[in-house]
C-alpha positions as CSV (number, residue, x, y, z in Angstrom):
1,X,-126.2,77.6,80.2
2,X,-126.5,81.5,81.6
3,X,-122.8,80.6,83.7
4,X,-121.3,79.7,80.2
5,X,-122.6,82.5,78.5
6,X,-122.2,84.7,81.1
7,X,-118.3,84.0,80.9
8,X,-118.4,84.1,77.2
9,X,-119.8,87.3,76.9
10,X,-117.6,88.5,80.1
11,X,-114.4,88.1,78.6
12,X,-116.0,90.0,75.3
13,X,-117.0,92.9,77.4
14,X,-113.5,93.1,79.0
15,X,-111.9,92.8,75.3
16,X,-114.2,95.9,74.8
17,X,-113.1,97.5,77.8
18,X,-109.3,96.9,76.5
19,X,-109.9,98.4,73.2
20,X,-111.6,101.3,74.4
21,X,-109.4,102.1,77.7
22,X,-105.9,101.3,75.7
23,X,-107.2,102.0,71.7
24,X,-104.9,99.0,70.7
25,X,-105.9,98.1,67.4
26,X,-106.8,94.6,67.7
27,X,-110.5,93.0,67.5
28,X,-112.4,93.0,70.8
29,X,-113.6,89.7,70.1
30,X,-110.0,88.5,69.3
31,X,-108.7,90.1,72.9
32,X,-111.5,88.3,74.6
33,X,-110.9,84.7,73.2
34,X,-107.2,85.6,74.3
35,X,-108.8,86.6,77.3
36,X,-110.6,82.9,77.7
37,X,-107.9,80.8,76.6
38,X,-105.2,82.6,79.4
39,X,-108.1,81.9,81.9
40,X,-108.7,78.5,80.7
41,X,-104.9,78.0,81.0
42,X,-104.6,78.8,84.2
43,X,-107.2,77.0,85.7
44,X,-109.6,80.4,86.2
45,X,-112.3,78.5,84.3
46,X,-112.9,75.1,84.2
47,X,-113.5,73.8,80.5
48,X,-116.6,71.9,81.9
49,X,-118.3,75.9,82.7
50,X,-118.3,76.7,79.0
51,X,-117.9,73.7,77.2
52,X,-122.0,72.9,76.6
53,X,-122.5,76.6,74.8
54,X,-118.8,76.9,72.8
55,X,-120.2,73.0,71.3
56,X,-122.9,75.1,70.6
57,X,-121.6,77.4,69.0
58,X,-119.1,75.6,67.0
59,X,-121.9,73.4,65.9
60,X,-123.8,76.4,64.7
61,X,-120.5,77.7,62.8
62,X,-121.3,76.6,59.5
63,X,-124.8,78.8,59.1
64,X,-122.3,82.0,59.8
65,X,-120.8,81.1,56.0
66,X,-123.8,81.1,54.4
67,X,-124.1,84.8,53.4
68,X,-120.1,84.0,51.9
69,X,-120.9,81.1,49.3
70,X,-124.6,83.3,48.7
71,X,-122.0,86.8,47.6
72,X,-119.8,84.2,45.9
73,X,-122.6,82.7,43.9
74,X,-124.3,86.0,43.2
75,X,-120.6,87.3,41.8
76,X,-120.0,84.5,40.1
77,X,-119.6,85.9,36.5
78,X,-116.7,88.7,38.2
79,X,-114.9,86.4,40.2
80,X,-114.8,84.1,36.8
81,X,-114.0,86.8,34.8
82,X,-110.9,88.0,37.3
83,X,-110.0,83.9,38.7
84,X,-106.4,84.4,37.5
85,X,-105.9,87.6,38.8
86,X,-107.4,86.7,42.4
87,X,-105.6,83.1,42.5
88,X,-102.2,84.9,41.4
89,X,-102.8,87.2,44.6
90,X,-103.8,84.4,46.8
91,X,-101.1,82.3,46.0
92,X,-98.8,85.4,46.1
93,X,-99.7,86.8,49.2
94,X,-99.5,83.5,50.7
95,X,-95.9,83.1,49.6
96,X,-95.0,86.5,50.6
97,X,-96.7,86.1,54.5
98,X,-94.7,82.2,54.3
99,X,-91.4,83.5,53.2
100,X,-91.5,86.6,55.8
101,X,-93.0,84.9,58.6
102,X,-90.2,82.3,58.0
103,X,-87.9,85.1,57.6
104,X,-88.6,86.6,61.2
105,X,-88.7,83.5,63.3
106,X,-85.1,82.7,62.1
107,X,-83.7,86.2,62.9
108,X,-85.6,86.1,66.3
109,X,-83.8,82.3,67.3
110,X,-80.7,83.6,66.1
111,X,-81.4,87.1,68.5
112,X,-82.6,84.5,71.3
113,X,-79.5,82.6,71.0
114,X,-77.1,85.1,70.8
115,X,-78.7,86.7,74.2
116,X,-78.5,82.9,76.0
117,X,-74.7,82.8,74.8
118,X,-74.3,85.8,76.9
């Protein structure tokens, strides 16, 4: 259980060291879980070395949501009062990230096959 956590928190403390030594604005904890998955790709670390404290983890999950539905139920009356306003920019938003994200992978495989035609 220390090995697994030890290479948990490893790749967290060199997602830190990323973000500190390059400033790149992206998470620490997001660079380090990009940091596990490339090592688990390659064959670095064996699933079997983390895979006891990540079920863990996952299992514990839920409880991290717990302080969400507890600010959603002590807001309820201002989320009721402003429901169509905050589903209009849900479903907006969502639209908006679909249609542009759609948008951008279709100009990218029309760049990529314009560059393999050459």
């Amino acid at each position: 259980m220390i090995r697994q956590a030890a290479i948990i928190f490893g790749c967290l403390a060199i997602g830190e060291l990323i973000v500190y030594l390059t400033s790149v604005k992206l998470p620490s904890s997001i660079i380090g879980m990009i940091l596990l998955a490339f090592l688990l790709k390659i064959g670095w670390v064996k699933l079997t070395w983390v895979k006891g404290i990540s079920d863990f983890l996952v299992g514990t999950l839920p409880f991290f949501f717990v302080p969400a539905g507890v600010g959603i139920m002590a807001y309820f009356e201002l989320i009721a009062t402003s429901f169509w306003s905050i589903l209009t920019a849900a479903l907006g938003s969502t639209v908006i990230v679909l249609v542009t994200t759609g948008w951008v992978h279709q100009y990218l495989r029309k760049q990529n096959k314009t560059k393999l035609k050459k």
